[in-house]
C-alpha positions in Angstrom: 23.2 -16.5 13.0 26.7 -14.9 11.8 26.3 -11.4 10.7 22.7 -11.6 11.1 19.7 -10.0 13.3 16.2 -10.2 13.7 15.3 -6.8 14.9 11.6 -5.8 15.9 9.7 -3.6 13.4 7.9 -0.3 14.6 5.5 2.3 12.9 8.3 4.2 11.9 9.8 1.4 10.0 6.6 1.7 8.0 8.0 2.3 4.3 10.7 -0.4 4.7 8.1 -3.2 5.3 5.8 -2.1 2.9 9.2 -2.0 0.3 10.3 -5.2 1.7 6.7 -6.8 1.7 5.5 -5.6 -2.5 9.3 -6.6 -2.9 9.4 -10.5 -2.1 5.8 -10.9 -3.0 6.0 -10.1 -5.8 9.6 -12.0 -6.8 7.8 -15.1 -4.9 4.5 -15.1 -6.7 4.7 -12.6 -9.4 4.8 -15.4 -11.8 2.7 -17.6 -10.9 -0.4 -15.6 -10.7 -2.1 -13.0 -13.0 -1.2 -9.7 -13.1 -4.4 -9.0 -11.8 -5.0 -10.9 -9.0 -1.1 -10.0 -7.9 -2.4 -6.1 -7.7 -5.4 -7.0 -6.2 -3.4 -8.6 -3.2 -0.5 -5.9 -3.0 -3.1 -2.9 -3.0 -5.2 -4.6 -0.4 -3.3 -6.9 2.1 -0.1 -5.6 1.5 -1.1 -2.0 1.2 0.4 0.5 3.6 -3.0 1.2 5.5 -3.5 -2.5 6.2 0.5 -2.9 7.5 -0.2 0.0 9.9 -3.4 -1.6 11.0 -1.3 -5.4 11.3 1.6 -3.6 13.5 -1.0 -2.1 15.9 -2.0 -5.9 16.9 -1.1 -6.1 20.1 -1.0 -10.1 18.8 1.4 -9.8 16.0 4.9 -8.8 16.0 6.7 -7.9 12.7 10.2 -8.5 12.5 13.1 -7.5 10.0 15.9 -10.0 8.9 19.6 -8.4 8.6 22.2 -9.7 6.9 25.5 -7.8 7.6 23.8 -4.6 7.8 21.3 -4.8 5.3 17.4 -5.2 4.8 17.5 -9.3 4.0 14.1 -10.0 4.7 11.1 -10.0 7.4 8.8 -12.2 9.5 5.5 -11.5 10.8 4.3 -13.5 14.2 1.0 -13.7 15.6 0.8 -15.4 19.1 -2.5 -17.1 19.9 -3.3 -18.9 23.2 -2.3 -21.9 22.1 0.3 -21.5 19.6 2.4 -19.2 17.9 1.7 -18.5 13.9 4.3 -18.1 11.2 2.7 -15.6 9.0 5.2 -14.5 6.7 8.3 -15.4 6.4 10.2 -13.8 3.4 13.5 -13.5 2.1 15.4 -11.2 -0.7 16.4 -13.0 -3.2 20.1 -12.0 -3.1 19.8 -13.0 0.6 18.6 -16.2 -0.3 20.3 -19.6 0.3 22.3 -17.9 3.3 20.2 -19.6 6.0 18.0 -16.8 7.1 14.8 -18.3 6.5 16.2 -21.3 9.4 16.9 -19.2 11.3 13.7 -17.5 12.0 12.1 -20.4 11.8 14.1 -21.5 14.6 14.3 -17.4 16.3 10.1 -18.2 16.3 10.4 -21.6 17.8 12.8 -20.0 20.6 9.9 -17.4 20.9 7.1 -19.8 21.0 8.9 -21.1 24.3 9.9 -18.2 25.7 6.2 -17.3 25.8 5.3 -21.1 26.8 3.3 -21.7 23.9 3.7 -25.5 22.9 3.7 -25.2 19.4 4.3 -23.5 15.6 2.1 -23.3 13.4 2.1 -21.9 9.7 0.6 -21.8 6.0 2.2 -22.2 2.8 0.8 -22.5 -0.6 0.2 -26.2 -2.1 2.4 -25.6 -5.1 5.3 -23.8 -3.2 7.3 -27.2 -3.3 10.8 -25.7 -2.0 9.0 -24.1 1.1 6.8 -27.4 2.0 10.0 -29.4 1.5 12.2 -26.8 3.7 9.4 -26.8 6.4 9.2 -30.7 6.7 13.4 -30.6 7.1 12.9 -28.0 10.2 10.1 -30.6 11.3 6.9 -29.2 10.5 3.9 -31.5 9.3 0.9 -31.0 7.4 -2.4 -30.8 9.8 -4.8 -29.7 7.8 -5.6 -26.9 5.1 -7.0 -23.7 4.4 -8.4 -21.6 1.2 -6.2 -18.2 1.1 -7.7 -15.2 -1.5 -5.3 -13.9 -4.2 -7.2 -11.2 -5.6 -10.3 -13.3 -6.7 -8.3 -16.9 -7.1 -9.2 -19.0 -4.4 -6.0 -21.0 -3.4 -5.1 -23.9 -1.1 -2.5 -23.3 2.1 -1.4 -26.5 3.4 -1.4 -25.8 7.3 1.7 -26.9 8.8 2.2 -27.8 12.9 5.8 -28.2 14.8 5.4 -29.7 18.9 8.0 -28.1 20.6 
């Protein structure tokens, strides 16, 4: 983790993670979706009402990824009773290839067993071949699946598990 930090994300960090959020959404699944459906999801689950209302959750922990200094990425974290959730993990692209998706992938598992929680869990998108293929490498295997809304295209998440 040279030059880098995972540092908690408040209310006041509000405009950042919205930025950062539209930002790698977009540059992750801008293409591969219609325009439509892509403004759907941004104005309603990525919108700035619904980040405040995710980083009240008492359950959920946002998280910002630095790279020397600068805005590289984010996580978000929700801790269940059983298992802690990889909900987002995302990654500017110039930050990309640098390692900073491993590790917090591996700054979650440390969490998941700080909070004795025997397990990760997380969802990625059937066709996102480089993340499925990434996640088996840290580990991870496919458990099940789940349907996930993109404006009104009704998508498949592969759900991934990790024993710790």
């Amino acid at each position: 983790m040279k030059n880098m930090k995972i540092i908690p994300v408040t209310v006041a960090d509000l405009e950042q993670l919205h930025e950062v959020s539209v930002e790698t959404f977009t540059a992750t699944f801008g293409a591969v979706n219609t325009p439509e459906n892509l403004k759907a999801y941004l104005e309603h689950d990525l919108s700035r009402d619904q980040l405040r209302r995710e980083l009240a959750d008492p359950h959920a922990g946002f998280f910002f990824i630095q790279k020397e200094g600068q805005l590289a990425g984010y996580g978000k974290l929700l801790y269940h009773a059983d298992d802690l959730e990889i909900q987002r993990v995302y990654v500017r692209e110039n930050f990309q290839h640098h390692g900073l998706g491993r590790d917090f992938l591996e700054f979650a598992e440390q969490t998941a067993r700080d909070k004795h929680l025997p397990k990760v869990i997380l969802g990625v998108w059937e066709h996102n071949d480089n993340a499925r293929a990434f996640y088996q490498v840290m580990g991870y295997h496919r458990y099940g699946a789940h349907t996930f809304d993109l404006g009104n295209d009704h998508q498949t998440d592969f759900l991934m598990a990790k024993t710790l």
